[in-house]
Steps between C-alpha positions, in 0.01 A plus 500: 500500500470773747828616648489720853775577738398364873670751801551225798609722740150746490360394714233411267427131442556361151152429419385843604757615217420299254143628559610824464693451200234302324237771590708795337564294234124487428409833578740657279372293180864286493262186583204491274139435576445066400887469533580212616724428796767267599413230665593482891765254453690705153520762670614410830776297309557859282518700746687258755205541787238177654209447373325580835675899378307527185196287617444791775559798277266323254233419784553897548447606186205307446341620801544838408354419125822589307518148354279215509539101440321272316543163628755262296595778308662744715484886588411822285533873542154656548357738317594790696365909433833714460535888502509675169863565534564103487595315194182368367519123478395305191186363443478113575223279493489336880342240621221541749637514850446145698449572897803475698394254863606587784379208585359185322188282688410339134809372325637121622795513449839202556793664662818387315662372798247228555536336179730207494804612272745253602325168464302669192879554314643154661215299312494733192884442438425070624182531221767602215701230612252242560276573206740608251335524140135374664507853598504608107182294406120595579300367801187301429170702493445385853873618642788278593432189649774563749310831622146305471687236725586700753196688555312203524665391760535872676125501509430135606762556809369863535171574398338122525471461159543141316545627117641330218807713332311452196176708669718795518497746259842819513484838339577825556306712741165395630353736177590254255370206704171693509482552131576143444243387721214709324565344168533158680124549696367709251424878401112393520508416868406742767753632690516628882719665698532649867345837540692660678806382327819496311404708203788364283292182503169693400722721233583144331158328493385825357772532255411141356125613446356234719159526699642619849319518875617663759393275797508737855632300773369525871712389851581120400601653072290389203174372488428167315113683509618782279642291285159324453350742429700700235513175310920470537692218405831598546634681834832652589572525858759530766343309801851427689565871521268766357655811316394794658228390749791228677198257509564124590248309346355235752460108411119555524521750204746333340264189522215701300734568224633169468140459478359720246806402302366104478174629357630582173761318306627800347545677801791588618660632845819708391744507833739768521752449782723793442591548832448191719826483586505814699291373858626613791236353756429135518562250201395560120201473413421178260405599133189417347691294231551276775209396631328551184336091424344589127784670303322827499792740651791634330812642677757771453787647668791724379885555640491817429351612852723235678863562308428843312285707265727379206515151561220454237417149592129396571333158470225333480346154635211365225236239649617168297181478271572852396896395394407343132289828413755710562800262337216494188428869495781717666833279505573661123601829744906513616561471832575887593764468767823481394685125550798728684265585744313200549798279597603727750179553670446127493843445656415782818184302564634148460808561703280671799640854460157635414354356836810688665419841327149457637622480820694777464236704366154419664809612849614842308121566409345410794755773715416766238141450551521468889754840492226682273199406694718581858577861368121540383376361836740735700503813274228755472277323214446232827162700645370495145563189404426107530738277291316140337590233302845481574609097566551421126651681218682795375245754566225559826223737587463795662190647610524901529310751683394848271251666369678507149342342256730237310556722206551773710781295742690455201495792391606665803764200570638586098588821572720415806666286297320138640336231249215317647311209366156490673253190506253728285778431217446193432112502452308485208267750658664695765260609653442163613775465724550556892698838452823634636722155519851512410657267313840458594756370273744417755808338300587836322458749804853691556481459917756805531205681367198383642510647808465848319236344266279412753529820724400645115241302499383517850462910438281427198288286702369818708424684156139552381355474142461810315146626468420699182 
């Protein structure tokens, strides 16, 4: 553990000398190029300083390229040149550095202080009580009917949904619920997704060797025409809330799909709702699944973007005449959340604490987003930008005024330390896409920084493409 003597009466503020002491410790050769150091909180406890102390002198030493972090993993000494005088260092094999951000526009991200911990312990310790050795013994394939019980009535109350418990389908992570669902509809069906879109969702299809089309969506989302005429029978959409485009999809396109859907009676509408919950203008918007007459719409939602990333709990809602094919064909797979977990959960919805935590977080999220888009509007990106898409969700638009190409934006915004996701991302063909819009990730933005980020970004703005 590294050891340094701190002077409090320098003058000289204790991160400044741990800086210093952590720099001459590098340039001498004492700290070796891919050593590893302590984490923030070791060696504040070591060496008896905050966190905030060796947080700055790491920000420092960063900046100045003396170390570098990789995210989850912590920080390492660069690779620095050293006079011939210095003690050569040994030769290590490094890992390729990962950029250091400034600031983050891509990344969602849950801060830990908006996740529930207190009722989440209360009911885990009532669970061990309560449950006892049920706890110890597997789930059925289709999860516990106490968690199927209470999501049921969550999305009858909520969402408008009448669904039997037995419709509903748990697992782990909306992945595995895919999977299942292509061996339940078939690998010999043709597949379509949103283009633009997610691209996990392509990257799975894909993976599975199905036929895939990528259907491009105009003002009102995906066209029940294009999916005529490249022959699909199976579509995956987001019509509540579109991922990246923010599109709503109206009743009179929703009415075409419903549509197309009837014509076939293997074709299937597959409705992902993964962040419905999230509107901050007017009321939700009713899913497909309910208003859907003929059985031909499927529906998923996750917890994960509601509670947190590792709350691996997704679901699905079956049409009733599809329930005996998958009991015959799938229900030999174990349910893949464990019982522990399920309980709990079920007991946070059924006693009302999930509807609280909503609450609490559509408020939190809504004030982040208004406090991001205020300091846009007011700041200098304001006369080069025009912000869209922003009642619904945990990301919006922004429009931006350059001459940059997309490539070439972030490029420029890489090396001053910003990560941008543009529209042109998400596209099949990028070239297709109306260029320079932002997408901006809003949950994971660090506000103390964003001011800077934006004035950054602002500057890059007035920047012209390199000719060559």
């Amino acid at each position: 553990m590294l050891t340094y003597t701190f002077k409090k009466d320098s003058g000289i503020s204790l991160y400044e000398q741990l800086y210093r002491h952590i720099k001459e410790d590098i340039l001498s050769g004492k700290l070796k190029a891919g050593e590893k150091l302590p984490s923030k909180r070791a060696l504040s406890g070591h060496l008896e300083v905050s966190v905030i102390t060796v947080k700055n002198a790491y920000d420092q030493l960063v900046a100045e390229g003396y170390i570098y972090g990789i995210e989850k993993r912590g920080y390492y000494v660069s690779n620095m040149e050293r006079p011939l005088s210095a003690s050569p260092a040994a030769c290590v094999i490094q890992e390729a550095d990962e950029p250091t951000w400034f600031l983050d526009f891509v990344t969602n991200s849950i801060s830990a202080e908006y996740f529930p911990f207190t009722a989440w312990a209360k009911l885990m310790r009532r669970t061990i009580l309560e449950q006892d050795k049920a706890l110890l013994y597997a789930a059925p394939y289709n999860g516990a009917a106490a968690l199927r019980n209470a999501i049921a009535d969550y999305l009858h109350q909520f969402r408008g949904m009448t669904v039997s418990p037995e419709q509903i389908i748990v697992g782990a992570g909306t992945e595995f619920l895919y999977n299942l669902l292509l061996q339940l509809l078939g690998r010999d069906k043709v597949y379509a997704v949103e283009d633009p879109g997610y691209s996990k969702i392509t990257k799975i299809y894909e993976s599975n060797g199905v036929a895939l089309q990528q259907i491009e969506l105009d003002e009102n989302g995906l066209s029940a025409l294009q999916l005529r005429q490249k022959n699909a029978d199976v579509v995956h959409i987001s019509p509540s809330h579109h991922y990246p485009t923010g599109i709503v999809m109206p009743i009179t396109r929703r009415q075409e799909l419903l549509r197309w859907a009837s014509e076939g009676e293997d074709r299937y509408i597959l409705e992902d709702d993964y962040d419905s919950e999230f509107r901050f203008v007017g009321r939700p918007i009713p899913t497909l699944f309910s208003v859907d007459e003929n059985e031909h719409v499927i529906y998923l939602n996750t917890f994960s973007k509601t509670i947190a990333p590792s709350i691996r709990i997704s679901y699905m809602v079956l049409p009733p005449h599809l329930l005996h094919k998958f009991r015959q064909n799938l229900s030999f797979y174990s349910c893949t959340v464990s019982s522990f977990e399920q309980y709990t959960l079920a007991s946070f919805l059924s006693q009302g604490r999930y509807e609280q935590h909503l609450n609490r977080m559509k408020n939190r999220y809504r004030q982040k987003r208004d406090k991001v888009i205020k300091l846009i509007q007011e700041g200098d990106l304001s006369r080069r930008s025009e912000i869209m898409e922003q009642d619904a969700g945990l990301h919006f638009l922004v429009r931006l005024d350059t001459d940059l190409s997309d490539r070439g934006l972030q490029e420029r915004a890489k090396q001053n330390g910003l990560r941008l996701a543009l529209l042109s991302d998400y596209y099949s063909r990028p070239e297709c896409a109306p260029p320079h819009i932002l997408v901006v990730n809003y949950s994971g933005i660090e506000l103390d920084k964003l001011s800077e980020g934006l004035r950054r970004l602002a500057n890059i703005l007035e920047e012209k493409e390199d000719v060559r």
